[in-house]
C-alpha positions in Angstrom: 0.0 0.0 0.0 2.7 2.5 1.1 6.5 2.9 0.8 8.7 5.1 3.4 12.2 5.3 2.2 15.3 6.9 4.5 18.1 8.4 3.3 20.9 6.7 4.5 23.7 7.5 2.5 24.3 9.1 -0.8 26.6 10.2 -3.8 28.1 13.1 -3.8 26.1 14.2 -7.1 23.2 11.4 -8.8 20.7 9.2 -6.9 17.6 11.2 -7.0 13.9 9.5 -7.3 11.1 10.3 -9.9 8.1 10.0 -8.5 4.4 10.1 -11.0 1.2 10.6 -10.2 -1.1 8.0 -11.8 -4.5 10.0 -11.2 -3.2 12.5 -12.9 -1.9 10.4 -15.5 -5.5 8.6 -15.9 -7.5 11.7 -15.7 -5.5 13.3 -18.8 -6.7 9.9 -21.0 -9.7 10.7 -23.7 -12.6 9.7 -22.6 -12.4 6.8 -25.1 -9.2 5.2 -24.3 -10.2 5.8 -20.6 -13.0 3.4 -21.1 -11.1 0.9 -23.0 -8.9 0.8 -20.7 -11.7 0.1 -17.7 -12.8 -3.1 -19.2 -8.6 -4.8 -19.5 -6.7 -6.9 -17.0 -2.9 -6.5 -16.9 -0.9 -9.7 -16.6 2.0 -8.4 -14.5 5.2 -11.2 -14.1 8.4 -10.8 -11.9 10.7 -12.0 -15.0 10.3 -8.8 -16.7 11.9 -7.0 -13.7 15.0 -8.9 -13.8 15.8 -6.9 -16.7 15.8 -3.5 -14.3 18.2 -5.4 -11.7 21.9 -4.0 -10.9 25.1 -5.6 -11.9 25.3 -6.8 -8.1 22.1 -8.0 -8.4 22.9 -10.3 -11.0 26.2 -11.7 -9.7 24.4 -12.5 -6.2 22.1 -14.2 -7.6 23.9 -16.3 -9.9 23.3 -19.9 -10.0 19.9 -19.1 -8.3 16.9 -19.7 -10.4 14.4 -17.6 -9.5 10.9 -18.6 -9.3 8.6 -16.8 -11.7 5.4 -15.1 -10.2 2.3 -14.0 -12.3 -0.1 -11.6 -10.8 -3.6 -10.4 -12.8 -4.7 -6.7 -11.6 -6.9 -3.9 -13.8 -5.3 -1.6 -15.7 -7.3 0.9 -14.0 -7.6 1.0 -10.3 -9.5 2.9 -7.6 -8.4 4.2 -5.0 -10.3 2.1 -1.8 -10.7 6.1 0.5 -10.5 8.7 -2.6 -12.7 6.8 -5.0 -10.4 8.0 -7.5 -9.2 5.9 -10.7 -5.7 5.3 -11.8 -3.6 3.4 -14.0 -2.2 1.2 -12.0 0.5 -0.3 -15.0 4.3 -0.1 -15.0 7.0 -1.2 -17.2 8.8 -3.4 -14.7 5.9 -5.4 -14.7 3.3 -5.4 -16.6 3.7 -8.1 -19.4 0.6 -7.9 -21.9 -2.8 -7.4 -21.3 -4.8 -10.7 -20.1 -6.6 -12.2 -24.1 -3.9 -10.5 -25.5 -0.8 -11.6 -26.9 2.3 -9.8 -25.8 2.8 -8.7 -29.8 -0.9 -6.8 -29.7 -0.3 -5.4 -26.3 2.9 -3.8 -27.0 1.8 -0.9 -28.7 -1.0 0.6 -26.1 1.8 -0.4 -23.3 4.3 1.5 -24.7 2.0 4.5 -25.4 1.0 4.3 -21.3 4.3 3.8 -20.2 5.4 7.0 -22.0 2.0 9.0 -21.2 2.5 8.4 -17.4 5.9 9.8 -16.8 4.8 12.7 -18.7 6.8 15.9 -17.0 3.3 17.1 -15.9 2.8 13.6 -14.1 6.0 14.0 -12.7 8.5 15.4 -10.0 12.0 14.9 -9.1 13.0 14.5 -5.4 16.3 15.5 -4.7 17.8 13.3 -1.5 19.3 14.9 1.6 20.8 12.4 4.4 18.2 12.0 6.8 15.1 12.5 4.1 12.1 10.2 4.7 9.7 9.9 1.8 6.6 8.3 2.3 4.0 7.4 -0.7 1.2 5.4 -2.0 2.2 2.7 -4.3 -1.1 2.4 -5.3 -1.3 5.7 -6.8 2.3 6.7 -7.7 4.9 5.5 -9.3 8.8 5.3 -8.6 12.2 5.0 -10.0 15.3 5.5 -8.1 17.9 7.5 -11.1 21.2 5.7 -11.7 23.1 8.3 -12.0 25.9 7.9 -9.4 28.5 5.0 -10.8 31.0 4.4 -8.4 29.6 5.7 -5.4 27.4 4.6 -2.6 23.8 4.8 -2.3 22.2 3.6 1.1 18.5 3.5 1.8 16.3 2.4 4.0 13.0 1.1 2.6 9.7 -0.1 4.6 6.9 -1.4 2.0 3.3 -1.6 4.1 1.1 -4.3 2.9 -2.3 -3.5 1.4 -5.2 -4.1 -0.5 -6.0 -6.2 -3.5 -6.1 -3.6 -6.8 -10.2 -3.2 -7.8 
Protein backbone atom coordinates (compact mmCIF):
# COMPACT_ATOMS: atom_id res chain seq x y z
CA UNK A 1 0.00 0.00 0.00
CA UNK A 2 2.68 2.51 1.06
CA UNK A 3 6.49 2.90 0.85
CA UNK A 4 8.70 5.08 3.36
CA UNK A 5 12.22 5.28 2.19
CA UNK A 6 15.30 6.91 4.48
CA UNK A 7 18.13 8.41 3.27
CA UNK A 8 20.88 6.69 4.52
CA UNK A 9 23.72 7.47 2.49
CA UNK A 10 24.34 9.13 -0.81
CA UNK A 11 26.59 10.15 -3.75
CA UNK A 12 28.15 13.07 -3.80
CA UNK A 13 26.10 14.16 -7.10
CA UNK A 14 23.15 11.42 -8.80
CA UNK A 15 20.73 9.20 -6.86
CA UNK A 16 17.55 11.22 -6.99
CA UNK A 17 13.94 9.54 -7.31
CA UNK A 18 11.15 10.31 -9.91
CA UNK A 19 8.07 10.03 -8.51
CA UNK A 20 4.38 10.15 -11.00
CA UNK A 21 1.22 10.59 -10.16
CA UNK A 22 -1.10 8.01 -11.79
CA UNK A 23 -4.49 9.95 -11.17
CA UNK A 24 -3.20 12.54 -12.88
CA UNK A 25 -1.94 10.45 -15.54
CA UNK A 26 -5.52 8.56 -15.89
CA UNK A 27 -7.51 11.66 -15.69
CA UNK A 28 -5.53 13.30 -18.81
CA UNK A 29 -6.74 9.90 -20.96
CA UNK A 30 -9.69 10.74 -23.66
CA UNK A 31 -12.62 9.74 -22.63
CA UNK A 32 -12.36 6.75 -25.09
CA UNK A 33 -9.24 5.18 -24.30
CA UNK A 34 -10.19 5.77 -20.58
CA UNK A 35 -12.98 3.42 -21.09
CA UNK A 36 -11.12 0.93 -23.01
CA UNK A 37 -8.89 0.84 -20.66
CA UNK A 38 -11.67 0.09 -17.68
CA UNK A 39 -12.75 -3.10 -19.17
CA UNK A 40 -8.61 -4.78 -19.47
CA UNK A 41 -6.66 -6.87 -16.97
CA UNK A 42 -2.93 -6.49 -16.87
CA UNK A 43 -0.95 -9.67 -16.56
CA UNK A 44 1.99 -8.41 -14.45
CA UNK A 45 5.25 -11.17 -14.09
CA UNK A 46 8.36 -10.84 -11.90
CA UNK A 47 10.67 -12.02 -14.96
CA UNK A 48 10.30 -8.84 -16.73
CA UNK A 49 11.87 -6.97 -13.71
CA UNK A 50 15.04 -8.92 -13.78
CA UNK A 51 15.81 -6.94 -16.65
CA UNK A 52 15.80 -3.50 -14.32
CA UNK A 53 18.25 -5.42 -11.68
CA UNK A 54 21.90 -4.03 -10.90
CA UNK A 55 25.15 -5.56 -11.93
CA UNK A 56 25.29 -6.77 -8.10
CA UNK A 57 22.13 -8.03 -8.44
CA UNK A 58 22.90 -10.35 -11.01
CA UNK A 59 26.19 -11.67 -9.71
CA UNK A 60 24.35 -12.48 -6.21
CA UNK A 61 22.07 -14.20 -7.57
CA UNK A 62 23.91 -16.34 -9.86
CA UNK A 63 23.33 -19.87 -9.96
CA UNK A 64 19.93 -19.05 -8.33
CA UNK A 65 16.89 -19.72 -10.45
CA UNK A 66 14.37 -17.58 -9.54
CA UNK A 67 10.87 -18.59 -9.25
CA UNK A 68 8.57 -16.82 -11.66
CA UNK A 69 5.38 -15.14 -10.21
CA UNK A 70 2.35 -14.03 -12.28
CA UNK A 71 -0.14 -11.64 -10.84
CA UNK A 72 -3.58 -10.41 -12.78
CA UNK A 73 -4.70 -6.69 -11.61
CA UNK A 74 -6.86 -3.91 -13.75
CA UNK A 75 -5.34 -1.61 -15.72
CA UNK A 76 -7.34 0.92 -13.98
CA UNK A 77 -7.61 0.99 -10.34
CA UNK A 78 -9.49 2.86 -7.65
CA UNK A 79 -8.44 4.16 -5.02
CA UNK A 80 -10.27 2.06 -1.78
CA UNK A 81 -10.66 6.09 0.45
CA UNK A 82 -10.46 8.68 -2.60
CA UNK A 83 -12.67 6.79 -5.02
CA UNK A 84 -10.39 7.97 -7.48
CA UNK A 85 -9.23 5.92 -10.68
CA UNK A 86 -5.70 5.25 -11.77
CA UNK A 87 -3.64 3.36 -14.04
CA UNK A 88 -2.19 1.23 -11.99
CA UNK A 89 0.48 -0.33 -15.05
CA UNK A 90 4.33 -0.07 -15.04
CA UNK A 91 7.04 -1.21 -17.22
CA UNK A 92 8.78 -3.44 -14.67
CA UNK A 93 5.87 -5.40 -14.68
CA UNK A 94 3.31 -5.44 -16.62
CA UNK A 95 3.67 -8.06 -19.36
CA UNK A 96 0.65 -7.94 -21.88
CA UNK A 97 -2.85 -7.41 -21.31
CA UNK A 98 -4.81 -10.75 -20.06
CA UNK A 99 -6.60 -12.16 -24.11
CA UNK A 100 -3.93 -10.49 -25.48
CA UNK A 101 -0.78 -11.56 -26.94
CA UNK A 102 2.34 -9.80 -25.84
CA UNK A 103 2.84 -8.73 -29.77
CA UNK A 104 -0.93 -6.81 -29.66
CA UNK A 105 -0.34 -5.43 -26.27
CA UNK A 106 2.87 -3.81 -26.96
CA UNK A 107 1.83 -0.89 -28.67
CA UNK A 108 -0.97 0.57 -26.13
CA UNK A 109 1.78 -0.39 -23.34
CA UNK A 110 4.26 1.48 -24.71
CA UNK A 111 2.01 4.51 -25.42
CA UNK A 112 0.96 4.32 -21.31
CA UNK A 113 4.33 3.78 -20.19
CA UNK A 114 5.38 6.96 -21.98
CA UNK A 115 2.05 8.99 -21.20
CA UNK A 116 2.46 8.38 -17.38
CA UNK A 117 5.88 9.83 -16.81
CA UNK A 118 4.84 12.73 -18.75
CA UNK A 119 6.84 15.86 -17.00
CA UNK A 120 3.30 17.06 -15.95
CA UNK A 121 2.81 13.58 -14.13
CA UNK A 122 6.04 14.00 -12.71
CA UNK A 123 8.45 15.41 -9.97
CA UNK A 124 12.05 14.87 -9.09
CA UNK A 125 13.04 14.55 -5.43
CA UNK A 126 16.32 15.51 -4.66
CA UNK A 127 17.77 13.27 -1.47
CA UNK A 128 19.32 14.91 1.55
CA UNK A 129 20.79 12.37 4.43
CA UNK A 130 18.23 12.04 6.81
CA UNK A 131 15.12 12.47 4.09
CA UNK A 132 12.14 10.23 4.74
CA UNK A 133 9.74 9.87 1.80
CA UNK A 134 6.60 8.32 2.29
CA UNK A 135 4.04 7.35 -0.75
CA UNK A 136 1.20 5.39 -1.98
CA UNK A 137 2.22 2.67 -4.30
CA UNK A 138 -1.12 2.43 -5.34
CA UNK A 139 -1.34 5.72 -6.83
CA UNK A 140 2.32 6.74 -7.70
CA UNK A 141 4.89 5.52 -9.35
CA UNK A 142 8.78 5.30 -8.60
CA UNK A 143 12.23 5.03 -10.04
CA UNK A 144 15.31 5.50 -8.15
CA UNK A 145 17.89 7.45 -11.06
CA UNK A 146 21.17 5.66 -11.67
CA UNK A 147 23.09 8.28 -12.05
CA UNK A 148 25.94 7.88 -9.38
CA UNK A 149 28.46 5.03 -10.85
CA UNK A 150 30.97 4.35 -8.37
CA UNK A 151 29.63 5.71 -5.37
CA UNK A 152 27.40 4.63 -2.60
CA UNK A 153 23.78 4.84 -2.26
CA UNK A 154 22.24 3.57 1.13
CA UNK A 155 18.46 3.49 1.84
CA UNK A 156 16.25 2.40 4.01
CA UNK A 157 12.99 1.08 2.64
CA UNK A 158 9.73 -0.10 4.57
CA UNK A 159 6.91 -1.44 1.99
CA UNK A 160 3.28 -1.55 4.14
CA UNK A 161 1.06 -4.27 2.93
CA UNK A 162 -2.27 -3.51 1.36
CA UNK A 163 -5.19 -4.08 -0.51
CA UNK A 164 -6.02 -6.17 -3.46
CA UNK A 165 -6.08 -3.63 -6.76
CA UNK A 166 -10.17 -3.24 -7.78
Amino acid sequence: MATMLLARELPPFGGDTLFANQVAAHEALSEGLKKTLSNLTCVHTSSKAAASKTREDRINDSGHKAEVLISYHPAVRTHPETGKKSLYLNVAHTDRFDGWSTEESAPLLNYLHQHQVKPEFTCRFRWQVGDLAIWDNRVVLHNPVNDYHGYKRSMLRITLAGDKPV
